[in-house]
C-alpha positions, 0 to 999 in steps of 0.5 A, spaced: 480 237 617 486 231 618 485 228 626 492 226 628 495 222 633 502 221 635 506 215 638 513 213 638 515 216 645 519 213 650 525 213 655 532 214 652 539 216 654 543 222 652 546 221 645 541 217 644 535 216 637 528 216 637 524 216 632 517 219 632 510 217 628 504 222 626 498 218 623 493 221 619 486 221 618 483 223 612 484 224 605 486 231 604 492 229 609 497 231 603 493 238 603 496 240 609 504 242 611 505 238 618 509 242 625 512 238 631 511 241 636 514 240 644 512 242 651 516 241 656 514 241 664 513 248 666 515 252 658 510 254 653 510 250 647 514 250 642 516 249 635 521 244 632 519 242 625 515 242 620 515 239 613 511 241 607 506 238 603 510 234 598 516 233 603 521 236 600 520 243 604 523 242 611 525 248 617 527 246 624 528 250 630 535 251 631 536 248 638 534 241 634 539 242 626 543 237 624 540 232 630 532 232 628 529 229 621 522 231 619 519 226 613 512 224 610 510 219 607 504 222 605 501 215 601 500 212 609 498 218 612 504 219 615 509 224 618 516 221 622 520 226 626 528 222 627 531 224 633 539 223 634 544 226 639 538 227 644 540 231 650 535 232 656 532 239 653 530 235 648 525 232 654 519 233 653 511 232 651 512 232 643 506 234 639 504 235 632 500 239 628 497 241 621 497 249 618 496 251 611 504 254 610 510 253 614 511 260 616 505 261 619 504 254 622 511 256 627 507 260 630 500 259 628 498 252 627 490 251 625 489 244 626 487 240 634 492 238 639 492 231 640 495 228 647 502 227 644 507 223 646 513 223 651 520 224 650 524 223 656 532 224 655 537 221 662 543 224 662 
């Protein structure tokens, strides 16, 4: 099983960018499909993006299409998640996490929750 850890968080403006890292450890990182997730204050986590083993898969949440990118680069052990146009619902705790098929990691992720990172929008 893959430890996770995300980074990349911070404070940004609306209609801003961020980019968010996910970095691996443990060789078999490439087996797993990897999710963003967010929880706001107050909200149930959700989820976001998701990309498949070989990066070519990918599905987002529809509140996030055409503005957020998921990639990996699974050489480093990494999974980025580019956020553009962002707006204050997207202020949140993000988190990511593995699952064995994107379907089921939507709901359903199999791996640990890490600390996350924090993402506020001002508006």
């Amino acid at each position: 099983q893959v430890q996770l850890e995300e980074s990349g968080g911070g404070l940004v403006q609306a209609g801003g960018s961020l980019r968010l890292s996910c970095k691996a450890s443990g060789r078999t990182f490439s087996n797993y499909i990897v999710g963003w997730f967010r929880q706001a204050p107050g909200q149930e986590r959700e989820f976001v993006a998701a990309i498949g083993r070989g990066g070519v898969a990918t599905r987002y949440a529809d509140s996030v299409k055409g503005r957020f990118t998921v990639s990996r680069d699974n050489a480093n052990y990494m999974v980025y998640l580019q956020m553009n146009s962002l707006n204050s619902s997207d202020t949140a705790v993000y988190y990511c996490n593995t699952g064995s098929d994107i379907k089921s990691l939507m709901t359903h992720p199999t791996g640990s929750w890490g600390q996350g990172t924090q993402v506020t929008v001002s508006s």
